[in-house]
Each structure stands twice: as structure tokens, then as C-alpha cells.
SEKOL-993484 format. One record per atom (N, C-alpha, C): x, y, z; residue in one letter; residue number from 1. Coordinates in nm, 3 decimals, padded with zeros to 5 digits, always signed. Each point is the difference from the previous one (the first is absolute). Layout:
REM residues N
<dolum <X Y Z> A NUM>
...
//
This chain:
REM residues 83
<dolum <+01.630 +12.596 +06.167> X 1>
<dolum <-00.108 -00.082 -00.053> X 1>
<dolum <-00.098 -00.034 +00.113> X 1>
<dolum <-00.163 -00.008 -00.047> X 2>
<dolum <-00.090 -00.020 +00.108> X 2>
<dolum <-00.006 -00.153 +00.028> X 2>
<dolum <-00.046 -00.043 +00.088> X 3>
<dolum <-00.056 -00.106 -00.003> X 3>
<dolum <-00.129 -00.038 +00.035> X 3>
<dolum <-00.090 -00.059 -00.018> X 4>
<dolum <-00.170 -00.047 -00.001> X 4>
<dolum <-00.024 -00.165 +00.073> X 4>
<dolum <-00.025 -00.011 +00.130> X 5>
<dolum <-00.054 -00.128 +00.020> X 5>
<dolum <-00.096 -00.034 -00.105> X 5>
<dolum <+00.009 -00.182 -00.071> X 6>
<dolum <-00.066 -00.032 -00.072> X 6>
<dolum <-00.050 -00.120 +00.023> X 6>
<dolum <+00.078 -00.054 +00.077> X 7>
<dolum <-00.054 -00.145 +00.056> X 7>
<dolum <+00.126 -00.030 +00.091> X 7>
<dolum <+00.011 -00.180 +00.000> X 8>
<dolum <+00.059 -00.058 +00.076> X 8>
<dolum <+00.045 -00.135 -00.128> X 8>
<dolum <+00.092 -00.082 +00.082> X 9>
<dolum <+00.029 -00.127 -00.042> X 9>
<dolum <-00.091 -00.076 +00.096> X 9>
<dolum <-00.059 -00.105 -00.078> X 10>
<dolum <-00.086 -00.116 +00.027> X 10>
<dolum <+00.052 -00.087 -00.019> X 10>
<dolum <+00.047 -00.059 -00.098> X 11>
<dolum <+00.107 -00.137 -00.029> X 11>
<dolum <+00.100 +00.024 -00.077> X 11>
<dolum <+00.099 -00.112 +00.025> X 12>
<dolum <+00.125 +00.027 -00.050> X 12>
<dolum <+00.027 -00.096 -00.074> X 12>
<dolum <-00.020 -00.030 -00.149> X 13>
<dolum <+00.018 -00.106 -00.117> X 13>
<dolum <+00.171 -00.069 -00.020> X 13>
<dolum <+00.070 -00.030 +00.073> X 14>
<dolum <+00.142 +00.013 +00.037> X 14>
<dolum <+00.029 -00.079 -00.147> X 14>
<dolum <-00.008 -00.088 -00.071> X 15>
<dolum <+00.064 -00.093 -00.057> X 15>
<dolum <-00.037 +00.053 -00.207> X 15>
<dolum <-00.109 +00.109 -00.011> X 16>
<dolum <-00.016 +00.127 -00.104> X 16>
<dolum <+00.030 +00.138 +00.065> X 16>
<dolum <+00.070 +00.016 +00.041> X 17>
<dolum <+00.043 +00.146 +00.118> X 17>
<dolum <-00.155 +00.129 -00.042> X 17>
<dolum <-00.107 -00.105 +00.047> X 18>
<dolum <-00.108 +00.129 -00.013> X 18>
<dolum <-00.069 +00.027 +00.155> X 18>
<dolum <-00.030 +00.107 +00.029> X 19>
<dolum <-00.079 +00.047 +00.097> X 19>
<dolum <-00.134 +00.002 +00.014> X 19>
<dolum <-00.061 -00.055 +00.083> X 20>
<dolum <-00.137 +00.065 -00.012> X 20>
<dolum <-00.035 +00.059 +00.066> X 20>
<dolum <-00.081 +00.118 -00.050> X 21>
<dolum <-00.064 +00.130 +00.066> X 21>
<dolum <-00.094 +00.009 +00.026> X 21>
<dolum <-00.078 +00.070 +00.170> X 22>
<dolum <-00.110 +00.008 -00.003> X 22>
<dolum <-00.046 +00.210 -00.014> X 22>
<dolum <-00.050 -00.010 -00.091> X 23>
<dolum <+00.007 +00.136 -00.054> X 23>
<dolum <-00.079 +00.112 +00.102> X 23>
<dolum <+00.047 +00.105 -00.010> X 24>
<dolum <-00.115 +00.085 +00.079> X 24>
<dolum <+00.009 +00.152 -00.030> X 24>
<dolum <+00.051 +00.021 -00.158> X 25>
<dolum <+00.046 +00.132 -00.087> X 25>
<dolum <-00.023 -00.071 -00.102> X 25>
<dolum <+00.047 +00.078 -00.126> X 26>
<dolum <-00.006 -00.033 -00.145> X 26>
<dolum <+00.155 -00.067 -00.017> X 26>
<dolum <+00.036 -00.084 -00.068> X 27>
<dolum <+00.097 -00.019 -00.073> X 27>
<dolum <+00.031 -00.036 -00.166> X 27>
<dolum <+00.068 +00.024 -00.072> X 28>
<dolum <-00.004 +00.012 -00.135> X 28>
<dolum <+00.145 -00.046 -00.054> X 28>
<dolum <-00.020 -00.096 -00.127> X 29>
<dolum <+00.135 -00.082 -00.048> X 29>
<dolum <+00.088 +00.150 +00.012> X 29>
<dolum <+00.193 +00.027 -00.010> X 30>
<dolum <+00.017 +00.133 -00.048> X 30>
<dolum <+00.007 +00.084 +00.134> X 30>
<dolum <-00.042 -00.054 +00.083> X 31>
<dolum <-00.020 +00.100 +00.139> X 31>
<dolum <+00.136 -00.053 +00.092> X 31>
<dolum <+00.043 +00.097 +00.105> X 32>
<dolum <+00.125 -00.054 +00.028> X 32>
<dolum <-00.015 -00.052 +00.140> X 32>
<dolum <-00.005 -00.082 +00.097> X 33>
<dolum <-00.027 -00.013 +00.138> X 33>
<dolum <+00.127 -00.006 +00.061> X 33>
<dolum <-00.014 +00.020 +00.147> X 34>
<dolum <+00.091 -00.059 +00.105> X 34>
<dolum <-00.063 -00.093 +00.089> X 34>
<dolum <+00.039 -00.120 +00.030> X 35>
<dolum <-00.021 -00.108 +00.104> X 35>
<dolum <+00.095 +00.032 +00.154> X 35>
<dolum <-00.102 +00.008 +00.090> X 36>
<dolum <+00.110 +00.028 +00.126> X 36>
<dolum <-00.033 -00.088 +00.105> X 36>
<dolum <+00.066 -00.073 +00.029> X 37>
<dolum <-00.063 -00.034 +00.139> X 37>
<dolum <+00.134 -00.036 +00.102> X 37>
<dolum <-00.013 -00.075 +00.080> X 38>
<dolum <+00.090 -00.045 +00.106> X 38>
<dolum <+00.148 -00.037 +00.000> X 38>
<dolum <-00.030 -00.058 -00.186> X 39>
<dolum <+00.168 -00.042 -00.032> X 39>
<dolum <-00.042 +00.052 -00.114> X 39>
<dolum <-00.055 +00.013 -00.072> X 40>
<dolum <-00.037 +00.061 -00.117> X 40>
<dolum <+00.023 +00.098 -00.082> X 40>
<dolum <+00.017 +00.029 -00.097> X 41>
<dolum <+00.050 +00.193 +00.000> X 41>
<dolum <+00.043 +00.010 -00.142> X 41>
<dolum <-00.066 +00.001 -00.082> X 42>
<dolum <+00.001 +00.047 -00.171> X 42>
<dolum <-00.040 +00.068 -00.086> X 42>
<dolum <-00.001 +00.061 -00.105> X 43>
<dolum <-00.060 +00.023 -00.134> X 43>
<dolum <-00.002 -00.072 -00.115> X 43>
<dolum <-00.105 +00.031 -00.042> X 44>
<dolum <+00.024 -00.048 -00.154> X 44>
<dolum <-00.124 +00.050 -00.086> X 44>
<dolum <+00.008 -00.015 -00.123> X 45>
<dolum <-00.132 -00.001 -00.076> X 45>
<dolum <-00.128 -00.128 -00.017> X 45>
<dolum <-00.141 +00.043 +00.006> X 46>
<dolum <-00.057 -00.165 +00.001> X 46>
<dolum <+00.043 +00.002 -00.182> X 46>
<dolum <+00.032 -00.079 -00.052> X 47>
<dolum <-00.005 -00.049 -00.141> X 47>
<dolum <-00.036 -00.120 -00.050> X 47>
<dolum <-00.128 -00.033 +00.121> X 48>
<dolum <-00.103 -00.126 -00.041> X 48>
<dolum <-00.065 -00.027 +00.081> X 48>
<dolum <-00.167 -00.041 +00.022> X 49>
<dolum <-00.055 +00.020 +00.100> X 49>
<dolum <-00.082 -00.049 -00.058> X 49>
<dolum <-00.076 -00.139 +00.106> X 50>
<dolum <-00.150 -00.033 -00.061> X 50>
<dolum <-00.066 -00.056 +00.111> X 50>
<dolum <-00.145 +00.033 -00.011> X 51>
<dolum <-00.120 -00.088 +00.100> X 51>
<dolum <-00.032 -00.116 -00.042> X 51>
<dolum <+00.009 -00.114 +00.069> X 52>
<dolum <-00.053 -00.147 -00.048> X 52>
<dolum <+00.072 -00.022 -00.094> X 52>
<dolum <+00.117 +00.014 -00.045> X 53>
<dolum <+00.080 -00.082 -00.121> X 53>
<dolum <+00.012 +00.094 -00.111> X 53>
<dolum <-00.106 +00.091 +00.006> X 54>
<dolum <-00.041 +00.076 -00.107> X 54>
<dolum <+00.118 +00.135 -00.035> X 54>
<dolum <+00.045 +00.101 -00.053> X 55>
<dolum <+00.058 +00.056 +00.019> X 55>
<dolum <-00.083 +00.145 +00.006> X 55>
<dolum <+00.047 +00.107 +00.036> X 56>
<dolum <-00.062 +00.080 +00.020> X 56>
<dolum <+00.058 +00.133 -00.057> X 56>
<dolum <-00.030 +00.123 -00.003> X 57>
<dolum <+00.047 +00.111 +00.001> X 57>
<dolum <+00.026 +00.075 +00.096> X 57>
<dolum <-00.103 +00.012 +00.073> X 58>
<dolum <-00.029 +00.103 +00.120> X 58>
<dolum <-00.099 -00.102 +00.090> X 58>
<dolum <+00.001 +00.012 +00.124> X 59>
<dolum <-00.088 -00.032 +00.110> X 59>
<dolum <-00.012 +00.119 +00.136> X 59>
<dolum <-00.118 -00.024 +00.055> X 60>
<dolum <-00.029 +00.056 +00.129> X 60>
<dolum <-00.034 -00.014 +00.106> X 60>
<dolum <-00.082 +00.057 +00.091> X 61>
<dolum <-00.037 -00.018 +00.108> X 61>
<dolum <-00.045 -00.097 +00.047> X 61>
<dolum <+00.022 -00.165 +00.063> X 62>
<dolum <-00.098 -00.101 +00.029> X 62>
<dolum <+00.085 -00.123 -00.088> X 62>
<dolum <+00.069 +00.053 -00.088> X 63>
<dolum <+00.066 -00.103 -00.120> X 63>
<dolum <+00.113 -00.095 +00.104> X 63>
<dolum <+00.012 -00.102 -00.041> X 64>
<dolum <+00.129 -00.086 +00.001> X 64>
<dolum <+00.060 -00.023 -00.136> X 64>
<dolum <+00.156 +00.054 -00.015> X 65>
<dolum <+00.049 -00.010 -00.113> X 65>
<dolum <+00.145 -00.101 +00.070> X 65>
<dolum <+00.017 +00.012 -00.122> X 66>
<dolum <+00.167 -00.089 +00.004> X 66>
<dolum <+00.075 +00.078 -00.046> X 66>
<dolum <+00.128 +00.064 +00.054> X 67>
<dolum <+00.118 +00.050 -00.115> X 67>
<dolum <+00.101 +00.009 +00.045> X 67>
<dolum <+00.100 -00.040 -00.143> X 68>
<dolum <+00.081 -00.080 +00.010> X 68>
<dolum <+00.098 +00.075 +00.069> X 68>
<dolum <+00.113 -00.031 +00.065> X 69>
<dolum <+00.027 +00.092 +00.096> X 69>
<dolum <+00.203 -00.061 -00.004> X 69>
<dolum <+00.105 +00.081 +00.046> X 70>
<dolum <+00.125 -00.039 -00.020> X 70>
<dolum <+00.066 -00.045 +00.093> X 70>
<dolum <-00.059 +00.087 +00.129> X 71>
<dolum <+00.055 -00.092 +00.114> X 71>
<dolum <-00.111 -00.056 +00.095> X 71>
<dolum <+00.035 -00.112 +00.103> X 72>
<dolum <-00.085 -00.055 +00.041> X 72>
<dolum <-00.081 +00.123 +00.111> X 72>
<dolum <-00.134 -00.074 -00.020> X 73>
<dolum <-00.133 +00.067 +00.110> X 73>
<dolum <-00.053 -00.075 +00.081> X 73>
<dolum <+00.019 +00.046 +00.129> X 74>
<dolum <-00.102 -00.061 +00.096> X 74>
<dolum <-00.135 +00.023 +00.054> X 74>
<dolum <-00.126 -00.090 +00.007> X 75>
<dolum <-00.120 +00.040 +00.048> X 75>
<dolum <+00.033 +00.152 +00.103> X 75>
<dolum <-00.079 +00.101 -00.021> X 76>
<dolum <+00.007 +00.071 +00.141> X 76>
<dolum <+00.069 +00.136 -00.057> X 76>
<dolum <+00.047 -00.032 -00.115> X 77>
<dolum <+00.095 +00.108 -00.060> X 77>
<dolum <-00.125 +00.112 -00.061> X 77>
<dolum <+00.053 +00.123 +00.002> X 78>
<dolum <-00.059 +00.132 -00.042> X 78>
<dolum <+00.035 +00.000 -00.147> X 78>
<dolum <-00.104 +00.052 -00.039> X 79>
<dolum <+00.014 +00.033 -00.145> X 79>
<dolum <-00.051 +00.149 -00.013> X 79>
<dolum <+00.117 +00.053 -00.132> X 80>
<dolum <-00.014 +00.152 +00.003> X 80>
<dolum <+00.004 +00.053 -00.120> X 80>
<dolum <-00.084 +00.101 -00.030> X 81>
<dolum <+00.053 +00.008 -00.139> X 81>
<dolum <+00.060 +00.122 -00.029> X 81>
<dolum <+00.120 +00.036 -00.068> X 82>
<dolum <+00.059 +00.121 -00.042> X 82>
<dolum <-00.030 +00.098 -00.078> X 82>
<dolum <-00.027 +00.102 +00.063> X 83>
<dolum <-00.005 +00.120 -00.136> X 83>
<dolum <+00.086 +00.132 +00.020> X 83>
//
């Protein structure tokens, strides 16, 4: 399986286990990522994702999204997306 830099982690919502992303690829609800960083190291599918509260489908380049995520993320962390 490939993987695609897509962004990074920006904040870490600890107490709704959501992430926030600062985007710099496409991402789309349905799409599968890996989070990697220093202690970091997962997969999963996004299966919810929204800008400003809002929910979304898909976002891109420049976006800050939120999604919801299973294990914890730290600022600084890589975001990747799988295909």
C-alpha cells in the first residue's frame, strides 16, 4: 500500500478523542489514513470530519478539519493518506 503526505496534526481535542489537521492534500470521509509521529503510529478510517463544527465530506489543501480519530495524537504528528 502507498502512502501520500497530507498534512500534519495541529491540535489534539483529548477529552472528544478528535484531531485537528492542518491539511496540505485532499482528504475525503471513507479514506483510510496513517498518523505517525514520535510515539505515534496508526491506522484507521476518517468516518467523520468537519470544519468549524460543521461536518464535511471531503476537504483540501489550506483546510483545518477535525477527525475523529481512535488513538491519541500529538501536535507535530504526520498525516498520511492510504491507497
Amino acid at each position: 500500500m502507498a502512502e501520500k503526505l497530507i498534512g500534519k496534526v495541529s491540535h489534539w481535542f483529548g477529552k472528544i478523542g478528535v484531531a485537528g489537521i492542518e491539511l496540505t492534500g485532499k482528504l475525503a470521509v471513507g479514506d483510510y489514513i496513517h498518523i505517525l509521529g514520535h510515539t505515534t503510529d496508526f491506522d484507521q478510517q476518517v468516518t467523520s470530519m468537519q470544519i468549524m463544527h460543521q461536518d464535511v465530506a471531503e476537504a483540501g489543501p489550506g483546510d483545518n478539519v477535525g477527525v475523529k480519530v481512535q488513538f491519541r495524537a500529538r501536535p507535530g504528528d504526520r498525516v498520511y493518506k492510504v491507497t
